[in-house]
N, C-alpha and C positions, 0 to 999 in steps of 0.2 A: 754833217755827219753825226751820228748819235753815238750814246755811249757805246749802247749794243754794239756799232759799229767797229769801235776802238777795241773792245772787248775781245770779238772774234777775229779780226787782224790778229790782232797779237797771239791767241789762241791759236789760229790758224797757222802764222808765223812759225810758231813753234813747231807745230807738224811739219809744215813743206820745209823746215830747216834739217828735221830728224831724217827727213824721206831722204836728202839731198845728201847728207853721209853715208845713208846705208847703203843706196843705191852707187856711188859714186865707189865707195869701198868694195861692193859686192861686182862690180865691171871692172876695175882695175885688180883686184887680185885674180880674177879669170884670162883677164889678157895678159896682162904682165910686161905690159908695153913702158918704153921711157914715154912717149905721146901720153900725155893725161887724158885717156878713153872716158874715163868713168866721169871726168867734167864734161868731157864734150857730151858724152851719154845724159846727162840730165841738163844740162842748156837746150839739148833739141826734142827731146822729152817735153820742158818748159814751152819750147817757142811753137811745137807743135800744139798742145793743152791751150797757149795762151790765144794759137787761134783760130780753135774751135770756139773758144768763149767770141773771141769777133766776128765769128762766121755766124755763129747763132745768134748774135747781135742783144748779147748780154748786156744789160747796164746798173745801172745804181747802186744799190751796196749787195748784191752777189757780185756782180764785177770788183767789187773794192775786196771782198774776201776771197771771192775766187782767184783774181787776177793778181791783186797786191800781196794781201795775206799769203794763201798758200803758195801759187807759184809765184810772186815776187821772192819769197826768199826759198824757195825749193831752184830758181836759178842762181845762178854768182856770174858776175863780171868781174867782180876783185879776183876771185880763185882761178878763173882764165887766163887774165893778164897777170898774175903771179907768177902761175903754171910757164906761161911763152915766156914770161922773164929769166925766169932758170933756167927754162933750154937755153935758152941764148947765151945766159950766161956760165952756163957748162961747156958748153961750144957745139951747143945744136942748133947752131940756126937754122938749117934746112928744115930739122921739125918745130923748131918754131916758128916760121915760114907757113908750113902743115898744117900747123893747130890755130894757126888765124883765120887761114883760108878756108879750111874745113869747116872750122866754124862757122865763119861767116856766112859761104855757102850750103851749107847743109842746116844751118839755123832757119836763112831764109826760105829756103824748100822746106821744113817744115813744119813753120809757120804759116805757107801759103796752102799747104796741102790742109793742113789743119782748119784753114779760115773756108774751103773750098768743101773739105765735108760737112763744117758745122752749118754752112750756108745749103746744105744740100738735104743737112736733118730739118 
């Protein structure tokens, strides 16, 4: 990996990090749900973007800046499993039950829908 490489990660980084609060803020103040929408909203965002980049069968350093860089940190698994931890521990577990499943499921649907157009551009 080159420096350039290291460079625009991290540059990148910084963007899909900014994208990932506004966006995450600008869903959950319009829903106004206890379910954290606006993470699920930008993890399936991510897993859908991440796979069109495998459907168009990206590789080398666009995939390390598209893939890693920007959406590596425009997703969060910490902020998911936070999010379910306080449901739970407020005494939601049904929606914390919700926000695993949902995720999970709707992550992988649009991931695949994603890998399914990019392979089809």
């Amino acid at each position: 990996m080159s420096a350039a490489d290291w460079v625009g990660i991290a540059l990148l980084g910084g963007v899909g990090a900014l994208l990932r609060f506004r966006l995450d803020e600008l869903v959950q103040r319009r829903v106004g749900s206890e379910l954290p929408l606006g993470t699920m909203a930008v993890n399936l965002l991510g897993s859908f973007c991440l796979g069109v980049l495998t459907g168009l069968s990206i590789g080398g350093s666009a995939l390390l800046l598209a893939g890693t860089g920007l959406l590596g940190s425009f997703t969060t698994f910490s902020t998911w499993m936070l999010e379910t931890e306080r449901l739970a521990e407020e005494g939601e577990g049904r929606l914390a039950l919700v926000n695993v499943g949902a995720s999970l499921g709707l992550g992988l649907a649009a991931a695949s829908l994603g890998w399914v157009l990019g392979a089809a551009l």
